[in-house]
N, C-alpha and C positions, 0 to 999 in steps of 0.2 A: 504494500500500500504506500501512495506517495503521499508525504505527510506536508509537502511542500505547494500544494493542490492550494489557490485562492479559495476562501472560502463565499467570495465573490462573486465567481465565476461556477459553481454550484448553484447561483439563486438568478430565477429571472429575469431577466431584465426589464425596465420602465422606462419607456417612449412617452415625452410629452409632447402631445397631440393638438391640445389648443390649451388657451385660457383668456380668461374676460373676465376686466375690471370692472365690478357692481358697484351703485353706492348701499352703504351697511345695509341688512335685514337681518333681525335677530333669528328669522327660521329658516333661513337658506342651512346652515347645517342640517335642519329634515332633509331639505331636495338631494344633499348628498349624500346624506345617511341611506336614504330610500333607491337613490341610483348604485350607491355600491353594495347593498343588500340584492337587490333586482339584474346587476348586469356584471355579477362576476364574472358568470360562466360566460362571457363575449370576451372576455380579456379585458375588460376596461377599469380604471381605477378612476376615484374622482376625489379631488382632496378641495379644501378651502382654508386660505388664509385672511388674516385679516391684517392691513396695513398704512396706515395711518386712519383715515377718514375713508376708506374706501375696502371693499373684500376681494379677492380674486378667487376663481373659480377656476381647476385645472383638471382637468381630462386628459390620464396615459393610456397608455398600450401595454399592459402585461405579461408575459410571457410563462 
C-alpha cells in the first residue's frame, strides 16, 4: 500500500459552476438546504455565503 497516496486526490472533486450576488434574505438558507437535500444525486452542491451587505449563492459540480 502506498502511504504517500494525496488524501486529496481520493475525494471528488468541486467545479464551480455559477454564482449570484443577492441582497440578504434570512430564508435563502431553506432554498439551499432544500436544493442540496433534493439534487444530490445530479452531482450538484449548492453553498451560500454571506458578505458584507449582500449573500452569494454558489452552484458546483461534484464528482
Amino acid at each position: 500500500m502506498n502511504d504517500n497516496i494525496n488524501p486529496s486526490d481520493r475525494q471528488g472533486k468541486i467545479e464551480l459552476i455559477a454564482s449570484q450576488r443577492l441582497s440578504v434574505n434570512g430564508e435563502l438558507y431553506k432554498v439551499v438546504d432544500f436544493l442540496n437535500k433534493n439534487l444530490k444525486g445530479h452531482h450538484l452542491m449548492f453553498g451560500l455565503t454571506k458578505k458584507e451587505d449582500k449573500m452569494v449563492i454558489s452552484v458546483y459540480e461534484v464528482e
